[in-house]
C-alpha atoms as an extended CHARMM CRD file, in Angstrom:
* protein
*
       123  EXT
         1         1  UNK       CA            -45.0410000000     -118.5260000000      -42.1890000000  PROA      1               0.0000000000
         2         2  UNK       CA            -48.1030000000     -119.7910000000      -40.2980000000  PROA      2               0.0000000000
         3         3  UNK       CA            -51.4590000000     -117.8380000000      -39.6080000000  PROA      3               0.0000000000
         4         4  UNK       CA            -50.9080000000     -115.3220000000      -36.8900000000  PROA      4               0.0000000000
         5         5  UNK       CA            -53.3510000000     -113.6520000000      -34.7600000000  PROA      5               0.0000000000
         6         6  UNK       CA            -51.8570000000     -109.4150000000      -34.5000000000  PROA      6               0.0000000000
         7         7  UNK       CA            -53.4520000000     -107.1390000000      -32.0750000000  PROA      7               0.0000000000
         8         8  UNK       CA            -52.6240000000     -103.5400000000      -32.3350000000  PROA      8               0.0000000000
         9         9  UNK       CA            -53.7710000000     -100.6790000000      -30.2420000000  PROA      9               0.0000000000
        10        10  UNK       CA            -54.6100000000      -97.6710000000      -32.3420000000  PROA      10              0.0000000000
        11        11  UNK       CA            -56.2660000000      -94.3420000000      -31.3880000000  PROA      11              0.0000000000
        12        12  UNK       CA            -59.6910000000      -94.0580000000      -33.7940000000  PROA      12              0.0000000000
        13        13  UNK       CA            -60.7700000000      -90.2920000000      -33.2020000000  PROA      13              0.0000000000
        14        14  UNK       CA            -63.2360000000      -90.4280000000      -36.1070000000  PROA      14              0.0000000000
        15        15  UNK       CA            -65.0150000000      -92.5680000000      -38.7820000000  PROA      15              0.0000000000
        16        16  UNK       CA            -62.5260000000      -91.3660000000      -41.4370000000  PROA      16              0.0000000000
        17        17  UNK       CA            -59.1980000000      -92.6920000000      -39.0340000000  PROA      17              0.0000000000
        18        18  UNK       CA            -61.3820000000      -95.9810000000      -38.5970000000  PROA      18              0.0000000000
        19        19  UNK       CA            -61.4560000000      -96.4300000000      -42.4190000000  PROA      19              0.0000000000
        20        20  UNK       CA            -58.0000000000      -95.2590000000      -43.0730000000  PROA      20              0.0000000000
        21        21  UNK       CA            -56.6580000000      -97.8250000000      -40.5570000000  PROA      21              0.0000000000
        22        22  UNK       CA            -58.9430000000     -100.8360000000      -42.2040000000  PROA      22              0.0000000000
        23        23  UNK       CA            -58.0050000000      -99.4760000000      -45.2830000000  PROA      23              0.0000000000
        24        24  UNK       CA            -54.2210000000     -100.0290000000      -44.4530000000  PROA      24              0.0000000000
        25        25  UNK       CA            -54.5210000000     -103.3880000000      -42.4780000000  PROA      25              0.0000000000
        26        26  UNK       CA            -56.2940000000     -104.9500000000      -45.6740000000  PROA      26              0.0000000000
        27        27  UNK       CA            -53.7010000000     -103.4880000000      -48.2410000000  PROA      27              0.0000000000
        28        28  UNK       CA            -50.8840000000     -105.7330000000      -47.3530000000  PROA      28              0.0000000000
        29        29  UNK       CA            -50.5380000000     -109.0700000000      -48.5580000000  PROA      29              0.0000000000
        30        30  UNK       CA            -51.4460000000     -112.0280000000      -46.6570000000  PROA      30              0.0000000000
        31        31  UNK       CA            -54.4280000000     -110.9800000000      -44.5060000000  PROA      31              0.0000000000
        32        32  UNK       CA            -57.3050000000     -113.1200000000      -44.3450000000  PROA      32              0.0000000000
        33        33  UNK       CA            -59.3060000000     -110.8610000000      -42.2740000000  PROA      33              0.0000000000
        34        34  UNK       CA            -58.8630000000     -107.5490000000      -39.8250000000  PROA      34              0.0000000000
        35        35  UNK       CA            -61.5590000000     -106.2690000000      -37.5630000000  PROA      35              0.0000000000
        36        36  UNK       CA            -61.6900000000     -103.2590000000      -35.4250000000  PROA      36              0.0000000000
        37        37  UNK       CA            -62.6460000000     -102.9670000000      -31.7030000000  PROA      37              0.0000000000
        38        38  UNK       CA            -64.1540000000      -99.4820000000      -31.3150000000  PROA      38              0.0000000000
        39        39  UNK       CA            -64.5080000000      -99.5930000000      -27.7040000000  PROA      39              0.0000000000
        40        40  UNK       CA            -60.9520000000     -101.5060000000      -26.9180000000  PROA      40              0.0000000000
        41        41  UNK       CA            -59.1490000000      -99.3530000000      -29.7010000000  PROA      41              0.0000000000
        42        42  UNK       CA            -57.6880000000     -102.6990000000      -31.0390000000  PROA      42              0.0000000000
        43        43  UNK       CA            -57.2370000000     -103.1050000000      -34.8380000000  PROA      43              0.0000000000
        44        44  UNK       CA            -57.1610000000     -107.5370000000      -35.1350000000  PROA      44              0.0000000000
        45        45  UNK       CA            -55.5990000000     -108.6240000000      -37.8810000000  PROA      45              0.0000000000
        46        46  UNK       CA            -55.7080000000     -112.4790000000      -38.8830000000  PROA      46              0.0000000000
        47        47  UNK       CA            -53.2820000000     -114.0780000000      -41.9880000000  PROA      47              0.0000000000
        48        48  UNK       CA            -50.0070000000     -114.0420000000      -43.0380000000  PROA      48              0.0000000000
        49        49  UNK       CA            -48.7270000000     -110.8370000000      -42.3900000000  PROA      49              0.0000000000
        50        50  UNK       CA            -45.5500000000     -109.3130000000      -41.0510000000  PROA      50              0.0000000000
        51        51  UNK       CA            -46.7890000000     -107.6580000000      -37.5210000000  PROA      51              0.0000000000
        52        52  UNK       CA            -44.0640000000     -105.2390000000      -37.5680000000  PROA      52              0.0000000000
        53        53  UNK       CA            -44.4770000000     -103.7190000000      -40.9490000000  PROA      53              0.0000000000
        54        54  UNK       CA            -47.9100000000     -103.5650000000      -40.2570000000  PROA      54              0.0000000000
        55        55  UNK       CA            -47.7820000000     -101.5340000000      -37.2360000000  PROA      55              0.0000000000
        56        56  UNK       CA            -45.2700000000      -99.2590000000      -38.4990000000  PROA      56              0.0000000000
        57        57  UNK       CA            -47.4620000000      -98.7900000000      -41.7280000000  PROA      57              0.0000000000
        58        58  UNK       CA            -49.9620000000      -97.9240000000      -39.1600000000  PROA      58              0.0000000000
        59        59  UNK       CA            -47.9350000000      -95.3690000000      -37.2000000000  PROA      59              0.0000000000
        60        60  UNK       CA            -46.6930000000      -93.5730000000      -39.8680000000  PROA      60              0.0000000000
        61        61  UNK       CA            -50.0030000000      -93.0420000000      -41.6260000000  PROA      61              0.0000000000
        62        62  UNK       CA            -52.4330000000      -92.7770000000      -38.3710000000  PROA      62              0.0000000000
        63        63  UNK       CA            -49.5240000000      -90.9540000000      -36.0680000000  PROA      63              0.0000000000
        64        64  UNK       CA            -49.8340000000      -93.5660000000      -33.4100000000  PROA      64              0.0000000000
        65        65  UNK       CA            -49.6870000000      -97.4710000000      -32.9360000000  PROA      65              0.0000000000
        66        66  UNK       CA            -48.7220000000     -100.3810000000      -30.4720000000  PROA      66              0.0000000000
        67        67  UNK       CA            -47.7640000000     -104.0030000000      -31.5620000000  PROA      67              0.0000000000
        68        68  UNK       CA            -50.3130000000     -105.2560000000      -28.5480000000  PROA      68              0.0000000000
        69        69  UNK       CA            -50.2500000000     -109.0390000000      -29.2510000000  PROA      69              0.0000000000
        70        70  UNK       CA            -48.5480000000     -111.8490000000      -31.9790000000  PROA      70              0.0000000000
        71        71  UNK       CA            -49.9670000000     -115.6230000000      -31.6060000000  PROA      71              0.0000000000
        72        72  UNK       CA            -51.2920000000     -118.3780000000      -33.8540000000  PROA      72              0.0000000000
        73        73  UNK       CA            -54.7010000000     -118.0810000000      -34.9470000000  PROA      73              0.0000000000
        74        74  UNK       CA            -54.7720000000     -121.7980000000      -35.8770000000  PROA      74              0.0000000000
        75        75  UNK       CA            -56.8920000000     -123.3730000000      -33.2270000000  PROA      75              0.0000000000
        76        76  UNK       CA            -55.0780000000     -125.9050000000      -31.4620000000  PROA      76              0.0000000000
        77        77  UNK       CA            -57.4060000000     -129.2400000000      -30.1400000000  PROA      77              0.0000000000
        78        78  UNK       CA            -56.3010000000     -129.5830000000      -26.9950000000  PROA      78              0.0000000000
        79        79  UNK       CA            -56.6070000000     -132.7870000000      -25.4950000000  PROA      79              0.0000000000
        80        80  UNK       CA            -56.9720000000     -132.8260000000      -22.0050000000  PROA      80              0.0000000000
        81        81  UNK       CA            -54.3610000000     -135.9580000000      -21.0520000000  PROA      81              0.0000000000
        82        82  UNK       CA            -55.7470000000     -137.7260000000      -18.6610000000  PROA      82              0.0000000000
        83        83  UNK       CA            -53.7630000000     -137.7470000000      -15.7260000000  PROA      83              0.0000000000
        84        84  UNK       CA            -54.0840000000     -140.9590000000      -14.0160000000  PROA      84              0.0000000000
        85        85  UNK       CA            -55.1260000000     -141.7250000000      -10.4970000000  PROA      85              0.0000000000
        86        86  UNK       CA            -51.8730000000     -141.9000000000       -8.0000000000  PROA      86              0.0000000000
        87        87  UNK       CA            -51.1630000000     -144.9040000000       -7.0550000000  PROA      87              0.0000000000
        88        88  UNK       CA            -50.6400000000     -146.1680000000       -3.5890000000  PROA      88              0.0000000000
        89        89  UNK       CA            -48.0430000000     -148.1480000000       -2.4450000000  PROA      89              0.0000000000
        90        90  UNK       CA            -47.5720000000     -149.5600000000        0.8180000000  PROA      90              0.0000000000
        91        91  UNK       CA            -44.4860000000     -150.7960000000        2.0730000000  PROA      91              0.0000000000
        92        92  UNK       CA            -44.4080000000     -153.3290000000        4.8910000000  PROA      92              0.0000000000
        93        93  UNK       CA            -41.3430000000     -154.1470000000        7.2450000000  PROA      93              0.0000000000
        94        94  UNK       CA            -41.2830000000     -157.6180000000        9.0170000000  PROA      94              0.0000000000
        95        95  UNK       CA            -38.6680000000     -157.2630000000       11.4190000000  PROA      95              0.0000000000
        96        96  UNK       CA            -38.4180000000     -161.0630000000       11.5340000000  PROA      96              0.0000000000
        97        97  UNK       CA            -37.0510000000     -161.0220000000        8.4100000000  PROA      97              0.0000000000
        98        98  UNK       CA            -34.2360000000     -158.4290000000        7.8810000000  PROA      98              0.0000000000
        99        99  UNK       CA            -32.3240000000     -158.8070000000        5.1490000000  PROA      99              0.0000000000
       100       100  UNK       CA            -30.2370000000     -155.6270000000        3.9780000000  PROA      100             0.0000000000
       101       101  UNK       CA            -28.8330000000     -156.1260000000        0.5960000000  PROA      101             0.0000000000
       102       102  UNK       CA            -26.9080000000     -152.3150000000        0.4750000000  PROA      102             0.0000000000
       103       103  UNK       CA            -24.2370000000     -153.6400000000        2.6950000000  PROA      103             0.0000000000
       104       104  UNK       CA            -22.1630000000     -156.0290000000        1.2140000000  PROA      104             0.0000000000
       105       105  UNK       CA            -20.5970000000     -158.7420000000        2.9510000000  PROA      105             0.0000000000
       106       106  UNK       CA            -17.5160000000     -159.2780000000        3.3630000000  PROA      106             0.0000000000
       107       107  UNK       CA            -15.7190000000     -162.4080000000        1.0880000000  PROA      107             0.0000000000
       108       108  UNK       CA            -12.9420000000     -163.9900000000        2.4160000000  PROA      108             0.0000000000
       109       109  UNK       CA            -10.6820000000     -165.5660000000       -0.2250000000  PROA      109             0.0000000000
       110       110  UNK       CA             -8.8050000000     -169.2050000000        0.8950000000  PROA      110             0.0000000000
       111       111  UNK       CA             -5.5190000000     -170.0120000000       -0.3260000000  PROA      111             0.0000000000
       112       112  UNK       CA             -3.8250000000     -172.6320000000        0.1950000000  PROA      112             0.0000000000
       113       113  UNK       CA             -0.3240000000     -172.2360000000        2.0380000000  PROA      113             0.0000000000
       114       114  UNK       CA              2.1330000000     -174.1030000000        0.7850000000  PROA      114             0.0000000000
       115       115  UNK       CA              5.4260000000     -174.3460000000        2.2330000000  PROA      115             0.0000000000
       116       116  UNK       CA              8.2530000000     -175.1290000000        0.4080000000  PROA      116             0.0000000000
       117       117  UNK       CA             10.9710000000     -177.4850000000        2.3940000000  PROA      117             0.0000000000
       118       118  UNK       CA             13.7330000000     -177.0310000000       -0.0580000000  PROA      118             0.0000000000
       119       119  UNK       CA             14.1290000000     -173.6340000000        1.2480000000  PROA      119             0.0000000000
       120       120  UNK       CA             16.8330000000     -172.6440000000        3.8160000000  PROA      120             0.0000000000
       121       121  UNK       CA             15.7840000000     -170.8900000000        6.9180000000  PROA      121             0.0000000000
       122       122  UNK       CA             17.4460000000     -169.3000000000        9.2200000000  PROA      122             0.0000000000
       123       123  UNK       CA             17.4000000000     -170.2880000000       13.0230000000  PROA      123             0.0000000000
């Protein structure tokens, strides 16, 4: 399991639910760190955890809870590919020289015709 990056919305009434819900989201094993967002009502919680048993720890302790957000917290170094310039290409037609290779020609196979005289005919 990888380091994950939960957001949960919680409803902090009072200094003593704001402690109770740190006091949960540090508890379980795995968490490297947990913050809360006064003004957002967000309880972040960074580590190893299980987002779902976490929330429902939460909701059954605090009465409510919301599993906002799960994503990596292991920043990524993006590298910005790139692109290269589009090319141009012209194409030129001389109509003096107009060759179309998708048709094909035809090919006309020569045999020889051999007639045979020791053959009867009839007249």
């Amino acid at each position: 399991m990888a380091k994950q990056k939960v957001v949960i919305g919680i409803s902090v009434k009072d200094q003593k639910a704001r402690a109770k819900a740190f006091k949960i989201a540090v508890s379980l094993s795995g968490v490297d760190s947990a913050s809360i967002q006064d003004e957002k009502g967000q309880l972040e919680v960074v580590g190893e955890v299980d987002a779902v048993a976490l929330a429902n720890q939460l909701r059954k302790r605090l009465g409510q809870a919301e599993l906002l957000s799960v994503a990596s917290a292991e920043k990524k170094e993006e590298k910005k590919a790139e692109t290269p310039a589009p090319q141009t290409v012209t194409f030129t037609y001389d109509p003096n020289s107009y060759h179309n290779n998708a048709i094909p020609h035809p090919y006309y196979a020569n045999y020889p015709v051999v007639q045979d005289e020791s053959s009867c005919s009839v007249m």
